[in-house]
C-alpha positions in Angstrom: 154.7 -75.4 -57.1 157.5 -74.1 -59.6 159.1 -76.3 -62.0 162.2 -75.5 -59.8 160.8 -77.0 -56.4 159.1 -80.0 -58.5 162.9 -80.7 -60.2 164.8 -80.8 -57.2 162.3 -83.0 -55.5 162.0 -85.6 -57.7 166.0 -85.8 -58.4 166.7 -86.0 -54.5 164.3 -89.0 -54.1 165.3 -90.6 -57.6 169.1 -90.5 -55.6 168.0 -91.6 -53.2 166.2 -95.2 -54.0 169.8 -95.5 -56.0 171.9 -95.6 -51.8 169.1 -97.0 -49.8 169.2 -99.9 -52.5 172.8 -100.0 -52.5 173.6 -99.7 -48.6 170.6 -102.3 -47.7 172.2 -105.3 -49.9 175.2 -104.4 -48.2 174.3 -104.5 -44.9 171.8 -107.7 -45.1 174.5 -109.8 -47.0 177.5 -108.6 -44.6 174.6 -109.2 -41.3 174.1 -112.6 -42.7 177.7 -113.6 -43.1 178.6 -112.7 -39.8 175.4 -113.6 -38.3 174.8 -110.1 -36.8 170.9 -109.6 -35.6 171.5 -105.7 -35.4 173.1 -104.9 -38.8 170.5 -107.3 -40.1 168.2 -105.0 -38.4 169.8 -102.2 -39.8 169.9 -104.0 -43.8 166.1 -104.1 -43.2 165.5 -100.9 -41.6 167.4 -99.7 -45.0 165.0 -102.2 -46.8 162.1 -100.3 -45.5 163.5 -96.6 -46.4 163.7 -98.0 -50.3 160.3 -98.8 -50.0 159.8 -95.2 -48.6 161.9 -93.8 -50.9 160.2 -95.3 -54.0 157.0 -94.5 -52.9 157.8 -91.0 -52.5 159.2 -90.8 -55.6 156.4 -91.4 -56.9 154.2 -89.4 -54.5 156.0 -86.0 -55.3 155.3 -86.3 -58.7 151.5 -86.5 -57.9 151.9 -84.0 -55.4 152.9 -81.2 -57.4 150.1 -81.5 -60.0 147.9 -78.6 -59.9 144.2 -78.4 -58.5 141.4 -79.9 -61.2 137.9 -80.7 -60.8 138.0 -83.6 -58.0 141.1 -81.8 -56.4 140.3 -78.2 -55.5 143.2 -77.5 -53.2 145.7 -79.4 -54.9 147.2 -82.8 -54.3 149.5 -81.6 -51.8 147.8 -84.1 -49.1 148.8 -87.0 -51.6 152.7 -86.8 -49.4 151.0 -86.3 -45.7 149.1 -89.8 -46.5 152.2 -91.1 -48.0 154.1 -89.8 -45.0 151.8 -92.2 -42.2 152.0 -95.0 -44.8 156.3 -94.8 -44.0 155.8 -94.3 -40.8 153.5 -97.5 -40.1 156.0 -99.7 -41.6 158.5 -98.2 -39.6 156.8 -99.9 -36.5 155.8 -103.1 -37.6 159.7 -103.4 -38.5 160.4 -102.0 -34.8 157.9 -104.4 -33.5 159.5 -107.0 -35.2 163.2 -106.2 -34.4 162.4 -106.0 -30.7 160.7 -109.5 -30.8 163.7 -111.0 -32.6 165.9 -109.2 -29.8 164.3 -110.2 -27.1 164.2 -113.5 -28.3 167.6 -114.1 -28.3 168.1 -112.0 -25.1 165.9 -114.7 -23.2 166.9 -117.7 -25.2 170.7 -116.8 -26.0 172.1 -116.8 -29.1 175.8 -117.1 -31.3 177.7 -114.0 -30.9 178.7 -112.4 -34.4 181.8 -113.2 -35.9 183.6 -110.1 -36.1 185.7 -108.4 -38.8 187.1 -105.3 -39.7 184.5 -105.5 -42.6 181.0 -104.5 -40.7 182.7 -101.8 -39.1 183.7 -100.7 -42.4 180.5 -100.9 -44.1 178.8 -99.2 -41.2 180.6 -96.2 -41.5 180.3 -95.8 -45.3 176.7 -96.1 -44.3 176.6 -93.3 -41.7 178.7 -91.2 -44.4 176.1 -92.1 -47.1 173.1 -91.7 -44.6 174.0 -88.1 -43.3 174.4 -86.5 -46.9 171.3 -88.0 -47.8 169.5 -86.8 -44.9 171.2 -83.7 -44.8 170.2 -83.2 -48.8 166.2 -84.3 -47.9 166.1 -82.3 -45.2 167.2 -79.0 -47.3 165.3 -79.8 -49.9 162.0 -81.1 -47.8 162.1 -77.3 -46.3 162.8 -75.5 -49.4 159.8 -77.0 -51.0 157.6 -77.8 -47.8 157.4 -81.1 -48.8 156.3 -83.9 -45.7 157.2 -86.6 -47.8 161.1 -85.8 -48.3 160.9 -85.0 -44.4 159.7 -88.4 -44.1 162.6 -89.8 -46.2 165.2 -87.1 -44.3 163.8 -88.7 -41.4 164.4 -92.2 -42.3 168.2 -91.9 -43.0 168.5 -89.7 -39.8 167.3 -92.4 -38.1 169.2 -94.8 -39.8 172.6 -92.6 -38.4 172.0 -92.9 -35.3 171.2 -96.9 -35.8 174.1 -97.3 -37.4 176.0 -96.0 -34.2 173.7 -97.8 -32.2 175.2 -101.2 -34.2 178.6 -100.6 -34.3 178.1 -100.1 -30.2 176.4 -103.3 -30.5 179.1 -104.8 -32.2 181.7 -104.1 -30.1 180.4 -105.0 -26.6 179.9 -108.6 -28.6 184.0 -107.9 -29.7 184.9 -107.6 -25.5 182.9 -111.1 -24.8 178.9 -109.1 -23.7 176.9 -111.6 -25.6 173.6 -109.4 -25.4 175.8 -106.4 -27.2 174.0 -107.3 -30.5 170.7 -108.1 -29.6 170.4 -105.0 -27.2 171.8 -102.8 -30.7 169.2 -104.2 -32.6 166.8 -103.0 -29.9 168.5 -99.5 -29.7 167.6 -99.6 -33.4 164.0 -99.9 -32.8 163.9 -97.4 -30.0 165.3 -94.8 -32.6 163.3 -95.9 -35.2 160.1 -95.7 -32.7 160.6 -92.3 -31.4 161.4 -90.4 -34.9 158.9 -92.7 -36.5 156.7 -90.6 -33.5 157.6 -87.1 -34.3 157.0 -87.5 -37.8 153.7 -88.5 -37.3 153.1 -85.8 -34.8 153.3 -83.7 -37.5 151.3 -85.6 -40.3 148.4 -86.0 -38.5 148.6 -82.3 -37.7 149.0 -81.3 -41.4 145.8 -83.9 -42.1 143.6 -82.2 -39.5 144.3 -79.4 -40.6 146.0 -77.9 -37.9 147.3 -74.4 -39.0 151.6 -74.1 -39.2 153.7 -72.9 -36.5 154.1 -69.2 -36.6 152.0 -68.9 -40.2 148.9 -66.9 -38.5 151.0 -64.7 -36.8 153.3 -64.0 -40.1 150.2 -63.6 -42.4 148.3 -61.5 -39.6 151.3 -58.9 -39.5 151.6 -58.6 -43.7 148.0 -58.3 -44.1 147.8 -55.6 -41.4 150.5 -53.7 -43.2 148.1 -53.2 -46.3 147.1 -49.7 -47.0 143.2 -49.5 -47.5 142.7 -52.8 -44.7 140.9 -51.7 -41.6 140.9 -54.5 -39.6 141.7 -58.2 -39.5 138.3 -60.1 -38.6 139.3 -63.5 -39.1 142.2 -65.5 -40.5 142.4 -69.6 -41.2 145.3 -71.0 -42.4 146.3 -74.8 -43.6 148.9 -76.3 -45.4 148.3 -78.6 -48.1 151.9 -80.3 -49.9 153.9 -76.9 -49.8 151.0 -74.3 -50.2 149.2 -72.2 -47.6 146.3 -71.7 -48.0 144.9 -68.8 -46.4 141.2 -67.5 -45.7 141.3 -63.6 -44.4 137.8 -61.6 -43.9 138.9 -58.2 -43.4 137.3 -55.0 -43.2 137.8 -51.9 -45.6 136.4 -48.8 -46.0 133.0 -48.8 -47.6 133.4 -45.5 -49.6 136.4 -47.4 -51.5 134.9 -48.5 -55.2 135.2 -51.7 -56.7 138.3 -51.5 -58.1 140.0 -49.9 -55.4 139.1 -53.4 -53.5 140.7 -55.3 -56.2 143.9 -53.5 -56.0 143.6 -54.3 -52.1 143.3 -58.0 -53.0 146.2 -57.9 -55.1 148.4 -56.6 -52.6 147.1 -58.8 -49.6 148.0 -61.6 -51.8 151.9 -60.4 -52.8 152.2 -59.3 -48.8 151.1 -63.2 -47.7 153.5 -65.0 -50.1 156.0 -62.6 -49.2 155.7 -63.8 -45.6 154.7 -67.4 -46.1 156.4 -67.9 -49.7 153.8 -70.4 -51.8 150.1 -69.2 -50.4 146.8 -69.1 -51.8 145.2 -66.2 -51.0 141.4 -66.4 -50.4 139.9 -62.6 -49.7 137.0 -61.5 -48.6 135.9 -57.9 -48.1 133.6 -56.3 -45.4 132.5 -52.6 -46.2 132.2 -51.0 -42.9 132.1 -47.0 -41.9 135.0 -45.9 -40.4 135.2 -43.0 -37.6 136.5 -40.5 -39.8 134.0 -40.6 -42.6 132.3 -37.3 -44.0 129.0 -36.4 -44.2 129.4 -36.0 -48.2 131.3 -39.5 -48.3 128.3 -40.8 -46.6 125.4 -39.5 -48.5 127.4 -41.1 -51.8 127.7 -44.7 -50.2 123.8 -44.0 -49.8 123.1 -43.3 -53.2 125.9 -46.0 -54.4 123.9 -48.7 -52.8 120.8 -47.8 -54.3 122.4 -47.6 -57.9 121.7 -44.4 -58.1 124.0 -41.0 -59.6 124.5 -38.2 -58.0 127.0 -35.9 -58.2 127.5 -31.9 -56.1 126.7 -32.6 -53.0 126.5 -29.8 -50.4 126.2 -29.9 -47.2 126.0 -27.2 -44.1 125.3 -26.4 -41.0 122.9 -23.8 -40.7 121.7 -23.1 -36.9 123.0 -26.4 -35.5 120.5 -27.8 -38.5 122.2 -30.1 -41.1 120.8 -29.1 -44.7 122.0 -31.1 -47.6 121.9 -30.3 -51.9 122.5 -33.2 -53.8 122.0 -33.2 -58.1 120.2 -36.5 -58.7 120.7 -38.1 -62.2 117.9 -40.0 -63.8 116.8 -41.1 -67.4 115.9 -38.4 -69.5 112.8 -39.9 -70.4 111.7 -40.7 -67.0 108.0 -39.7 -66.1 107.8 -37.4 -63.5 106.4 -39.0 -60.6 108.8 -41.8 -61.2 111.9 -39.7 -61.0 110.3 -38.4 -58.3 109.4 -41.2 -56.2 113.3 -42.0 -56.9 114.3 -38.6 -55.0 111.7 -39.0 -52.3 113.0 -42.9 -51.5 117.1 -41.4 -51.3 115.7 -38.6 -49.0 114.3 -40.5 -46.7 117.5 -43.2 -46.6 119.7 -40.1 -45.8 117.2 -38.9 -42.8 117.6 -42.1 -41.6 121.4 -41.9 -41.4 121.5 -38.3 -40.4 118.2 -38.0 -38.5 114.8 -36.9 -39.1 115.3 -33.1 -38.9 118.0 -33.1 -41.8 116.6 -31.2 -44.5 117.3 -32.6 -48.1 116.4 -30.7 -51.2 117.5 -33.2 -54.8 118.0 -31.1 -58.0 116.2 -33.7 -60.2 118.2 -34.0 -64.1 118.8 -35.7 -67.0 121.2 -38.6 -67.2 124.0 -37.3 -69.1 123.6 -39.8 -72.2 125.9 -41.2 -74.0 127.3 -39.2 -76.9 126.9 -41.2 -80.5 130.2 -42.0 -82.4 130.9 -38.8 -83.9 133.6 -37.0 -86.5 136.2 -34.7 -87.1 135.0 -30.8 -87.6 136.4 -29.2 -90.6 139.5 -26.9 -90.2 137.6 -24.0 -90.5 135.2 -24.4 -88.1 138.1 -25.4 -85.3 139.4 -22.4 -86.0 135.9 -20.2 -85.4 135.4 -22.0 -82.5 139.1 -21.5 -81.5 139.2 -17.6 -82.3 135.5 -17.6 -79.6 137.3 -19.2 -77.3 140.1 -16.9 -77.1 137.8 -13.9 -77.3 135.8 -14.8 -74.4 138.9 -15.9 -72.5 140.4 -12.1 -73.3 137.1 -10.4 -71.9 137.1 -12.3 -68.6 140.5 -11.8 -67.9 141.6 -14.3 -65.8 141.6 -17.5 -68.3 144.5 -17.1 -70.6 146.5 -19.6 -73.8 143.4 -21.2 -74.6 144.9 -24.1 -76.8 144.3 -27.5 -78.2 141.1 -26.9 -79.3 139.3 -29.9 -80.7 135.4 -29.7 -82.3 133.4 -33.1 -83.0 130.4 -33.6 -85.0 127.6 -36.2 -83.9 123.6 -36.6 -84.1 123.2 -34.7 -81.0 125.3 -31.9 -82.0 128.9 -30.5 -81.4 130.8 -31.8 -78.6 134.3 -29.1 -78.0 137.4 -29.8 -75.7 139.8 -27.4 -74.9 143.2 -26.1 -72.9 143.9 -23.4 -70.9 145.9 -21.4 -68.6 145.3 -19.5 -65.7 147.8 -18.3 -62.7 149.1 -21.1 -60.3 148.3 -19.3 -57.1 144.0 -19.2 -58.5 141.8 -21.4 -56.5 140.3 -23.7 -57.9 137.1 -22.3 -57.1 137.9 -19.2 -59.1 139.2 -21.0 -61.8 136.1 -23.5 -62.3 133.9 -20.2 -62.3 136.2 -18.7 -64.7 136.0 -21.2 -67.1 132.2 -21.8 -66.5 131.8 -18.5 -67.7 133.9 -18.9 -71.1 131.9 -22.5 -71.6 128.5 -20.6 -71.4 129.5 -18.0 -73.5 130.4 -20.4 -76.5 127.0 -22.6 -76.0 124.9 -19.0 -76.0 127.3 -17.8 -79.0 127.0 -21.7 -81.3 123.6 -23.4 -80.3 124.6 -26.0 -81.8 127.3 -27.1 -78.9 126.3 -29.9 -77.5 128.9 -30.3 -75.0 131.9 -28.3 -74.0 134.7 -29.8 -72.0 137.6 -27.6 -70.6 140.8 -28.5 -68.6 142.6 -25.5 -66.9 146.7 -25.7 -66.5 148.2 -23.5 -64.6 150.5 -21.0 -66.3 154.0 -21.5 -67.1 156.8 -19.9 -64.9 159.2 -17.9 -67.0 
């Protein structure tokens, strides 16, 4: 909850105790005078909403504290309690109200004396009552808050009682005796059925039950994802003002780790977006989807076995599927180990593919990792430069060989360099090309450990 939402809820309810204080002293001590059951009715329905009111002052500022070690989700629930706490007052004041009514319905009782002055107070207190319910009720929904519904609630109510009193009131005014006492039970009807539709949706909030419209919302933004394959199950509740959301979807299985984080990251953004304040819990299922290749494939099999591999080739050679794959292992791997290794990945791909798939692994070293190494000396960029270009020169098709860097470490000299060749080369040709220049330099300096090359294509004039 933002520091925005918690603001405005506690300065609504704080103004609030300040009327429904105000208006219930009012209306007991100008019920009392005249000897009015209803508006006493109503002084004491008003009683009960400063109870209400207090406590959910009180109850918004625990609401909005954040999750902790007792509280995982919050203590958003803290208001849905506080909410059937209201509400059962409400009723034992209706009960009570329609007992005092119907006591004086059956054994009679004084009419009111009537003034200008209850009328008068009455419609201060609708005035009052309305902007207060009116400013509960915006802020309740901007901050999905059951508690200021409650309170919204409370002063709605006390509207319509208000009319309900000053009807009351004036059928006792034209000489209907029973005009007040039937008010006073028009106030506990009122205060009995929105009493009842509040607490509708408490208990539904407190069970768990998922919002109105919130699966189908969230269902539509996480289907608009790039990278989600399908929507397997979705569970949403609402704690205080957060949804909080449990998707399984499915993704593609090829996608790496961090590719599955991205997807996370924008499931979450797309439910807020559609909810506003949600808690996103993800989890992904790697499945195969119908457009996967053979090669994609054969590197999920290797992935899940931990193992590198890296120019895989695959054809179709008389309706027989034949597959090359370089297997990286450690350099100081035993034989039979290494292998063992190949013989276990063959076997996993002949059962994807099928037992007549042929599979031939190029066993090599891991690629180690190269110690921290040094600047070469000027000179020797240069030689290693001028060799470069050379061998560029006598190929032909490799041109601008630039940006030429040589490293010294313990396992010799690693080299990185730039060049050019024509935009319209494939990349096939290009690779080759290149391939050609790198093996040159290693043949001409033995002591090149490494050589890495990155090809640009040449500038338009």
């Amino acid at each position: 909850m933002s520091a925005t939402h918690h603001h405005s809820k506690t300065r609504v309810a704080a103004i609030s105790i300040v009327a429904s204080a105000s208006m219930a002293i009012i209306k007991l001590v100008v019920g009392i005078a005249i000897g009015s059951l209803a508006l006493i009715s109503e002084a004491l329905h008003s009683s009960v909403d400063l109870v209400a009111t207090i406590v959910t002052w009180f109850v918004v500022r625990v609401s909005d504290r954040p999750a902790d070690n007792e509280h995982h989700y919050g203590h958003g629930k803290f208001e849905s309690l506080s909410a059937l706490g209201v509400i059962a007052m409400l009723y034992v004041l209706a009960g009570g109200i329609l007992v005092r009514a119907y006591t004086h319905l059956v054994e009679g009782a004084t009419p009111p004396t009537l003034s200008a002055l209850p009328f008068v107070v009455l419609l201060i207190d609708i005035g009052v009552n309305f902007w207060r319910a009116r400013a509960l009720h915006d802020a309740a929904r901007d901050t999905k808050s059951q508690a200021l519904a409650a309170d919204a609630l409370h002063f709605a109510s006390d509207v319509l009682g208000s009319f309900a009193v000053i009807i009351g009131l004036g059928l006792s005014a034209y000489g209907y005796a029973w005009g007040d006492a039937a008010a006073a039970i028009g106030v506990a009807v009122v205060i009995s059925l929105l009493g009842l539709r509040l607490a509708r949706s408490t208990v539904e909030t407190l069970l768990d039950r998922a919002p109105e419209g919130a699966a189908e919302k969230a269902t539509i933004a996480l289907a608009m994802v790039p990278g989600i394959v399908e929507i397997e199950r979705l569970r949403i509740r609402m704690v205080g003002g957060t949804h909080f959301v449990d998707a399984t979807v499915e993704v593609p299985r090829t996608y790496p780790i961090d590719r599955i984080d991205a997807i996370k990251r924008a499931a979450q953004a797309a439910v807020s977006g559609a909810l506003g304040d949600a808690d996103l819990t993800f989890t992904a299922i790697p499945v195969a989807r119908d457009n996967e290749s053979i090669r994609e494939r054969i590197m999920v099999i290797a992935r899940n076995s931990g193992l590198a591999i890296h120019h895989v080739t695959v054809h179709d050679v008389g309706g027989k599927l034949t597959v090359g794959i370089d297997l990286e292992v450690d350099g100081d791997m035993a034989l039979s180990a290494a292998h063992d290794i190949a013989h276990a990945l063959e076997h996993q791909i002949r059962d994807e593919f099928g037992p007549d798939v042929e599979v031939d692994t190029h066993i090599e070293p891991l690629e180690p990792d190269l110690p921290f190494g040094t600047d070469a000396s000027p000179r020797r960029v240069s030689e290693i430069a001028a060799a470069l270009a050379d061998f560029a020169r006598s190929g032909g098709a490799i041109h601008d060989v630039h940006n030429v860097r040589v490293r010294d470490s313990d396992a010799g000299e690693v080299v990185n360099f730039h060049c050019r060749a024509e935009p319209a080369m494939s990349v096939t040709r290009v690779h080759d090309c290149v391939d050609e220049i790198e093996r040159a330099l290693r043949r001409a300096f033995p002591s090149v450990k490494r050589v890495i090359s990155h090809a640009e294509p040449a500038r338009v004039a």
